[in-house]
TITIMI-159115 format. One line per 3 residues: their letters; for each residue x, y, z of C-alpha. Coordinates in steps of 0.2 Angstrom, whole numbers. Layout:
TITIMI-159115
a = X/Y/Z; ...
END
This chain:
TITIMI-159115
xxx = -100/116/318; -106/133/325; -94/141/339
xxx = -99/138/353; -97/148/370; -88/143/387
xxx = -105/141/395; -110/126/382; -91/119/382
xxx = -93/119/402; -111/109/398; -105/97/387
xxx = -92/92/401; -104/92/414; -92/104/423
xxx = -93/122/428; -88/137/418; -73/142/430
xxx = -64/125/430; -64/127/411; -60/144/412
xxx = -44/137/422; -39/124/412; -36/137/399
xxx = -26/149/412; -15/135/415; -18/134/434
xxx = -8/124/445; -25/120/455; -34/108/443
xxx = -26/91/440; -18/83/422; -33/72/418
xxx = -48/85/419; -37/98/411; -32/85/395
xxx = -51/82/395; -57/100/394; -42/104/380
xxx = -49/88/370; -67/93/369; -61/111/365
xxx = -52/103/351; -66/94/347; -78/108/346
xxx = -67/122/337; -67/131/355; -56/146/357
xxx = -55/153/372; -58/176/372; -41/180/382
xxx = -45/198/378; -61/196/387; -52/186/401
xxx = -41/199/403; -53/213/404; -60/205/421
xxx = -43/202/430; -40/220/423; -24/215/415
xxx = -20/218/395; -6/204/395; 4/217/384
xxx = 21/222/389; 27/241/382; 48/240/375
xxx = 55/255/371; 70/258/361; 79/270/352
xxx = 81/262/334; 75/245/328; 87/246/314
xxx = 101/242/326; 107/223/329; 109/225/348
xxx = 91/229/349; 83/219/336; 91/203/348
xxx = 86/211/365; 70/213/359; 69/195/354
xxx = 75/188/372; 63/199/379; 48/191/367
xxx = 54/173/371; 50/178/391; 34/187/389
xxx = 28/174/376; 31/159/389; 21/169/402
xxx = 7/171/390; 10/189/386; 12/201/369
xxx = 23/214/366; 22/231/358; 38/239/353
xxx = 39/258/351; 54/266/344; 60/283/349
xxx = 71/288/335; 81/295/350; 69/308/352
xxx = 65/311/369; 48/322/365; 41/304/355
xxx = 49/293/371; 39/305/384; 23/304/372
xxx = 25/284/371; 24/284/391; 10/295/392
xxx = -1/285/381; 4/270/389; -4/276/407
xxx = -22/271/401; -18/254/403; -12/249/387
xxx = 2/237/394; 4/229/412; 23/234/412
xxx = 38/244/402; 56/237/398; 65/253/390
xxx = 82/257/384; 82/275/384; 82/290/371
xxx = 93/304/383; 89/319/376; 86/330/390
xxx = 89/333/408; 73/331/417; 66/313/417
xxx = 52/316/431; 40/312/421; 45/293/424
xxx = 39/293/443; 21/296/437; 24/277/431
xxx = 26/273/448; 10/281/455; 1/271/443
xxx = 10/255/449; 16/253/432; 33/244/432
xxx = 46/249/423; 64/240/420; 78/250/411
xxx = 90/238/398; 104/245/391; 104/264/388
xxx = 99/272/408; 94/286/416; 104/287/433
xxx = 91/298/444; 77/288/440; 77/274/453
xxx = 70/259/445; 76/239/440; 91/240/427
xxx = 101/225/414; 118/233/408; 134/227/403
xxx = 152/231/410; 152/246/398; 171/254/405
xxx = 180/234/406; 174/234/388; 183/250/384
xxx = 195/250/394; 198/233/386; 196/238/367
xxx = 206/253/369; 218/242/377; 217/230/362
xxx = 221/245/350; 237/251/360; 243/233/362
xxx = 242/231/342; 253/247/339; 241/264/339
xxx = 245/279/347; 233/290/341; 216/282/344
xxx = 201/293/340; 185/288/350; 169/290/341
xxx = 153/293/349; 133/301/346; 128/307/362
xxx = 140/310/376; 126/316/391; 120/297/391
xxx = 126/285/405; 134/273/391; 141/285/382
xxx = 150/293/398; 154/276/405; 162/270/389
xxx = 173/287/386; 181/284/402; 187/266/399
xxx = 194/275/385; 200/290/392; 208/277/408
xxx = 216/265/396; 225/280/387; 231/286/404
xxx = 237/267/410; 249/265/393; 255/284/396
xxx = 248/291/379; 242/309/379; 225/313/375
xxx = 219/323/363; 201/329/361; 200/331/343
xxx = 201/313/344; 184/312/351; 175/314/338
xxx = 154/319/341; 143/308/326; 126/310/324
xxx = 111/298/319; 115/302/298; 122/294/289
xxx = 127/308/277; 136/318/292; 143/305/297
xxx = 152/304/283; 158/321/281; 162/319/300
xxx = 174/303/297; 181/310/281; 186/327/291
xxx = 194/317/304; 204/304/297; 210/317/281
xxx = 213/332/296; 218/320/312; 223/307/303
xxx = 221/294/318; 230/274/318; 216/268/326
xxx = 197/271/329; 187/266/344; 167/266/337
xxx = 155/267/352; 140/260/345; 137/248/328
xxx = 132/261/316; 149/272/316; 159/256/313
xxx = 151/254/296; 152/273/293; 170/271/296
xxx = 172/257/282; 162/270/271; 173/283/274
xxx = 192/273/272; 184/266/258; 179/281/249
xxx = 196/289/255; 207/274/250; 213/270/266
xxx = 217/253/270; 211/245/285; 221/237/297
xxx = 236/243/288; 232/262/288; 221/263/302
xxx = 215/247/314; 195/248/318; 185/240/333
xxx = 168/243/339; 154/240/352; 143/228/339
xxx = 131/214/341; 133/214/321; 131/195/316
xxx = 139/200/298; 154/205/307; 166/190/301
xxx = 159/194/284; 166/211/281; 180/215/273
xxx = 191/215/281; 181/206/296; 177/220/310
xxx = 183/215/330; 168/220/341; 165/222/359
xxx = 148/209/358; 135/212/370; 126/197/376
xxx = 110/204/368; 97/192/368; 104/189/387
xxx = 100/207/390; 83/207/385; 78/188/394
xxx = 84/198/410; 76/213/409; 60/203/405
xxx = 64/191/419; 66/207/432; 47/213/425
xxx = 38/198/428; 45/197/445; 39/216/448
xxx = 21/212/440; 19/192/451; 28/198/468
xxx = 32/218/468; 42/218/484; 53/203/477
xxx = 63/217/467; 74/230/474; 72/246/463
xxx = 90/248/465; 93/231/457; 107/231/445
xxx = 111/216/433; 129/218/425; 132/204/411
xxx = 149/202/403; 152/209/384; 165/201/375
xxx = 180/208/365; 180/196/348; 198/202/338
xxx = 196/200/319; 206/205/305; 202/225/307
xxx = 214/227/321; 225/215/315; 246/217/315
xx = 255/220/302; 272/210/298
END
């Protein structure tokens, strides 16, 4: 059969175009009967409805923007995915850009999305420089914005985070409690609210159980892997540390790389925790104990928080903060020796 247009399905129901128009919006205003009707026929006659087209008139693309630093990354690969679930239930589409944590690609990835591209922007943040103005353009073109994760703290807008110093405090904790007294902390970009917020968990916990710091022990990575390595191999050679704090997922696996290639025995040697969302985490060898993020959790809130913006703007506070609890898993890499 040929296709046919809303015009000739609203005909053949002997109904008008607008109350097939919002059987297929799912509105609350037409009842079961006439709505399971108007789906059958469509059925019947290979209707599809043009939500492009739909969408056009109500001025709205039904596409939320997420930005993030890396996909590569477990943590955001599951917060992406709770964020999808949301938008898909609402009837929207996603488009996911990736900064590379560069901050000249995330302010180019805003700009392009001022002409309308998405209704709304769920970012976790690339923090590369200091002035972050550019941001309150969004809010002159009432396009809403929710922060997940990785924050800016002078730009005033709905944020989902996790209890970033507990955790630290708490793995650090875990690290002293298991023997280690010379704990390096191992971290990419220092100027970022996480990355402050999780250095002073650290720095506190050390202060609590009365062991000196040391800043050679915080140890600055960087997004290679290559450098990492050198890095790693420097400090565990030159500083030789009983413990090592890894701040985000990636320096835990360069840690194993770099014990590995210097025959160094984890827990024995040295005893290794990170912040990871790493699902293989029981699997390696030896098993890695993670602070685990609730990611998914993360992404279904900060989704949640941008619907609410985009049906009911002055039902959010832009101050509003959602805290959700990470949790400190202990596997075999910090384990205790007899």
């Amino acid at each position: 059969m040929q296709n046919i247009n809303i015009k000739q399905l609203a005909k053949a129901l002997n109904l008008s175009t607008s109350t097939v128009s919002r059987a297929f919006r799912d509105n609350s205003d037409i009842n079961k009967e006439t709505k399971e009707r108007i789906l059958a026929k469509a059925k019947e006659f290979h209707y599809q409805p043009n939500h492009y087209a739909s969408n056009l008139r109500e001025q709205r693309s039904k596409t939320i923007a997420v930005i993030v630093p890396e996909l590569a990354n477990n943590f955001f690969s599951q917060a992406i995915h709770g964020i999808e679930r949301v938008a898909r239930e609402k009837g929207y589409h996603i488009l996911i850009y990736a900064t590379g944590d560069d901050f000249e690609k995330e302010v180019s990835f805003i700009q392009h999305l001022h002409n309308g591209r998405a209704d709304g922007i769920i970012m976790s943040v690339s923090g590369e420089a200091n002035d972050h103005t550019y941001l309150n353009e969004l809010a002159q073109k009432r396009l809403p914005l929710v922060f997940f994760d990785r924050v800016y703290e002078d730009i005033i807008t709905p944020r989902v985070i996790t209890n970033d110093y507990q955790s630290s405090f708490s793995a650090t904790q875990h690290l002293i409690k298991q023997g280690c007294k010379r704990i390096a902390y191992l971290v990419i970009n220092k100027t970022l609210s996480i990355g402050h917020t999780r250095m002073q968990g650290y720095l506190d916990a050390l202060e609590k159980y009365k062991i000196p710091f040391d800043d050679q022990l915080v140890v600055d990575c960087s997004n290679s892997y290559k450098e990492n390595n050198t890095i790693l191999k420097k400090m565990l050679k030159q500083l030789k540390p009983d413990g090592v704090f890894t701040s985000v997922e990636r320096l835990a696996f360069a840690t194993y790389y770099a014990c590995y290639d210097l025959d160094i025995s984890i827990p024995n040697e040295v005893k290794v925790i990170g912040f990871s969302s790493l699902e293989i985490a029981p699997l390696l060898n030896p098993s890695l104990t993670t602070i685990t993020q609730p990611a998914t959790c993360i992404g279904i809130e900060a989704a949640s928080l941008l619907f609410k913006m985009l049906e009911n703007p002055d039902a959010v506070n832009n101050n509003q903060m959602v805290v959700l609890d990470s949790k400190l898993v202990k596997r075999k890499s910090t384990e205790k020796q007899a």
